[in-house]
C-alpha positions as CSV (number, residue, x, y, z in Angstrom):
1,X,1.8,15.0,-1.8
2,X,2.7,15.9,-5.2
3,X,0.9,18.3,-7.3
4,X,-0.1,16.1,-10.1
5,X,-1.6,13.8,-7.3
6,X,-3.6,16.4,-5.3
7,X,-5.3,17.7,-9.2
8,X,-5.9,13.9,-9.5
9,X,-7.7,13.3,-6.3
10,X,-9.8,16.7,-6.8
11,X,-10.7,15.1,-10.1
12,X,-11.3,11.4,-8.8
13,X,-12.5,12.2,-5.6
14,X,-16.3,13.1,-6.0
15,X,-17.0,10.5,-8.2
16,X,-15.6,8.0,-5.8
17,X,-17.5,9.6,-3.5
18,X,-20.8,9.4,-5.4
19,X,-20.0,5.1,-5.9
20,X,-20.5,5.1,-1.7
21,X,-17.0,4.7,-1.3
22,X,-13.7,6.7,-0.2
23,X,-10.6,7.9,-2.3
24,X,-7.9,6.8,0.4
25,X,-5.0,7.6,-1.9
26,X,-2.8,7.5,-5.3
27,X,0.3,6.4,-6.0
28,X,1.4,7.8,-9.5
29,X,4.5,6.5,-10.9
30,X,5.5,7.6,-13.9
31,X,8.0,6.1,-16.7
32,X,9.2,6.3,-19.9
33,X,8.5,2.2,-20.7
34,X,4.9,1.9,-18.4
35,X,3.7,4.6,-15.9
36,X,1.4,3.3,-13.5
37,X,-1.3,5.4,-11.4
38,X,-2.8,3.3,-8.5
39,X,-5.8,4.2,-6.6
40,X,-6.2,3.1,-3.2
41,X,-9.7,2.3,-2.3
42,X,-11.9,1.8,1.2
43,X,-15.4,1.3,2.1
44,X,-17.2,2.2,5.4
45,X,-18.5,-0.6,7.8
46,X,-17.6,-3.5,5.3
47,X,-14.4,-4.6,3.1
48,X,-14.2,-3.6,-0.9
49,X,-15.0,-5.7,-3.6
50,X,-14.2,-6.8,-6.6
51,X,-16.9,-5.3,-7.9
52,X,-16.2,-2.3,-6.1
53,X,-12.8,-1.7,-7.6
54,X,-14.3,-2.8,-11.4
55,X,-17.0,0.1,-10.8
56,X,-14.6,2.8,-9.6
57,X,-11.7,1.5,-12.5
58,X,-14.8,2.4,-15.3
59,X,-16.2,5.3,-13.4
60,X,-12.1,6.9,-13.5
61,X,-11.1,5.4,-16.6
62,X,-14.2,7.7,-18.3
63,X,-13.0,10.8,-16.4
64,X,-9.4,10.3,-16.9
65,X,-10.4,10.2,-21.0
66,X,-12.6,13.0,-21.1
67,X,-10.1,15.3,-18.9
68,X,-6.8,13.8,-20.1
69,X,-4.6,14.9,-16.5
70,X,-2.1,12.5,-17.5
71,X,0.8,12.8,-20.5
72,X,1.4,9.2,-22.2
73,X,0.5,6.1,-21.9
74,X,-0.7,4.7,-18.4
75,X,-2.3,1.2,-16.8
76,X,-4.4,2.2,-14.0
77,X,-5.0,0.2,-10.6
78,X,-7.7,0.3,-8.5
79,X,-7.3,-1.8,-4.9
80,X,-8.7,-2.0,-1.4
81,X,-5.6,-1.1,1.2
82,X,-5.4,-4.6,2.3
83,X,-4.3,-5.1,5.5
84,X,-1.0,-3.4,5.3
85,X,-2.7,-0.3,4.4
86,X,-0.8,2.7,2.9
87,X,-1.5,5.7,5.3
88,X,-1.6,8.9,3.4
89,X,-2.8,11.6,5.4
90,X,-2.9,12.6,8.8
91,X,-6.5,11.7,9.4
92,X,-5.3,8.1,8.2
93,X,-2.3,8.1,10.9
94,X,-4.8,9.1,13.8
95,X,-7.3,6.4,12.7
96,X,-4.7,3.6,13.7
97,X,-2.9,5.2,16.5
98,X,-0.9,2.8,18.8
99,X,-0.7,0.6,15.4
100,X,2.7,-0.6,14.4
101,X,3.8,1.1,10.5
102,X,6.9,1.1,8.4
103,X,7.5,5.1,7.2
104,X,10.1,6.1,4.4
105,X,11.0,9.8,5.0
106,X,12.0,12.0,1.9
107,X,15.0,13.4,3.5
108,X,16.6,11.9,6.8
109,X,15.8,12.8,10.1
110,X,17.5,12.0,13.0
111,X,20.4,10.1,11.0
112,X,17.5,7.7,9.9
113,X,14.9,7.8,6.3
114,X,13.0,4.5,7.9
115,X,11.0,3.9,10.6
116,X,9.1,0.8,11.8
117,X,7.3,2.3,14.8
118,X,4.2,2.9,17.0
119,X,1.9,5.8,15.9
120,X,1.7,7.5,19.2
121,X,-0.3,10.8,18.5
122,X,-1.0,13.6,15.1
123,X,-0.3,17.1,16.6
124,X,-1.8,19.1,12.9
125,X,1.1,17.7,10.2
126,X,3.1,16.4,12.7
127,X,3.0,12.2,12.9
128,X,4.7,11.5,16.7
129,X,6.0,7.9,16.7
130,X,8.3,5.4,18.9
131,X,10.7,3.5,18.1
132,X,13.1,1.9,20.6
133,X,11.8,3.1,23.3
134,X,12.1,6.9,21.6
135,X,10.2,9.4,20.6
136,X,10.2,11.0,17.2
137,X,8.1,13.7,15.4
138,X,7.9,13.6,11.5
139,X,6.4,15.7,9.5
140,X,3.6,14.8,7.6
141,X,5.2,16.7,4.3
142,X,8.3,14.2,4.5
143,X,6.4,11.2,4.5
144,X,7.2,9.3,1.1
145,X,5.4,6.4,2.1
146,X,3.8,4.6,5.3
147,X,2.1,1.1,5.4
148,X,0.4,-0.1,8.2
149,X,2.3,-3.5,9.8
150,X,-0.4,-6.4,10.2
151,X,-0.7,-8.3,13.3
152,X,-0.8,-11.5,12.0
153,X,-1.2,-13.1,15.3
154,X,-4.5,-11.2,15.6
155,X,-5.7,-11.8,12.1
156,X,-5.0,-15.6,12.9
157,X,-2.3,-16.4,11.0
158,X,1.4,-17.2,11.9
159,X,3.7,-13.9,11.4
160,X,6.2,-13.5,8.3
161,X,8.8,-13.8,11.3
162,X,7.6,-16.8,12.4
163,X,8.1,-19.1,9.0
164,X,10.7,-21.4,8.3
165,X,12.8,-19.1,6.1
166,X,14.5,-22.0,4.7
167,X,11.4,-23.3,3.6
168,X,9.6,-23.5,0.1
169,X,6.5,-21.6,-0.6
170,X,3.5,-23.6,-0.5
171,X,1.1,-23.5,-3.6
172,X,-2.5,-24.5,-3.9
173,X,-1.6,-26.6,-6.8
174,X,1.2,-28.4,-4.4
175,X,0.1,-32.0,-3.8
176,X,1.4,-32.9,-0.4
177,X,1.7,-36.9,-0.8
178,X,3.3,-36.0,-4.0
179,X,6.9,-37.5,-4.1
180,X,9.7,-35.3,-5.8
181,X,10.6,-35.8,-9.0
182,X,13.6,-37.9,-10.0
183,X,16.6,-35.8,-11.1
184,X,18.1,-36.2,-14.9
185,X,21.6,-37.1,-15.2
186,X,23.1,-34.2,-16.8
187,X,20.2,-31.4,-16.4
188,X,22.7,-29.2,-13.2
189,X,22.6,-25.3,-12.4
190,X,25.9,-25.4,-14.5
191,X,24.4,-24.8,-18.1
């Protein structure tokens, strides 16, 4: 974890903390054009709110004023994790062990930056995983990112995998005894 995000989550942390709920992590990527510092959210026993997430984004935006950790201009995001939930520490890996996750490494191990694996075990910083049948140890400190991957089977719902790829993406404003609309003579891709 970076250094400007460990001063941020000393400084976000408690107040979090003091709304009932739990700083998971922040994502802080800054630009010259729009930086953007996301906080990742969670609540214990139930699922976050909107109105969870409105009362931590006011409760941070008033700290983030008054302390000013951040150079230029920023948007900040606040979000529950969601079910492909970012894993940042190794408290977060433990929690979902035997879970599948996809991890981007810093710097390659093994030939490889990405893994999408089983969480096997946490041995102190060390994240053991499997993937094909073998085993790999990563340390935590060259972890850029790791996201859970949803079962969609268990949540209900047919997996990414499963769609027709060729397929269009339904939208709630799709009518489905709609007919297609009739082409114009003239209107191709070629202008």
């Amino acid at each position: 974890m970076s250094q400007t995000n460990l001063e941020l989550e000393a400084l976000m942390g408690p107040a979090i903390e003091s709304l009932g709920l739990e700083l998971l992590g922040i994502e802080y990527a800054p630009s010259s054009h729009r930086s953007v510092l996301r906080l990742y959210i969670d609540a214990q026993d139930r699922y976050v709110t909107l109105e969870d997430c409105e009362s931590v984004s006011r409760e941070v935006s008033a700290l983030l004023d008054v302390n000013d950790p951040i150079q230029g201009n920023y948007v900040l995001e606040v979000s529950s994790p969601g079910f492909d939930r970012p894993l940042f520490k190794p408290a977060h890996f433990e929690r979902f062990l035997g879970q599948q996750a996809k991890i981007t490494l810093h710097l390659p191990q093994d030939g490889r930056r990405r893994y999408t694996c089983a969480l096997r075990a946490v041995d102190g910083d060390t994240i053991v995983v499997e993937q094909d049948g073998k085993e790999f140890r990563l340390a935590h400190d060259n972890i850029a990112k790791a996201r859970l991957v949803p079962d969609y089977s268990a949540l209900g719902q047919p997996s990414e995998a499963s769609a027709d790829a060729d397929a269009p993406e339904a939208s709630i404003y799709d009518d489905p005894d709609a007919k297609p609309a009739p082409r114009r003579p003239g209107r191709g891709r070629g202008r």
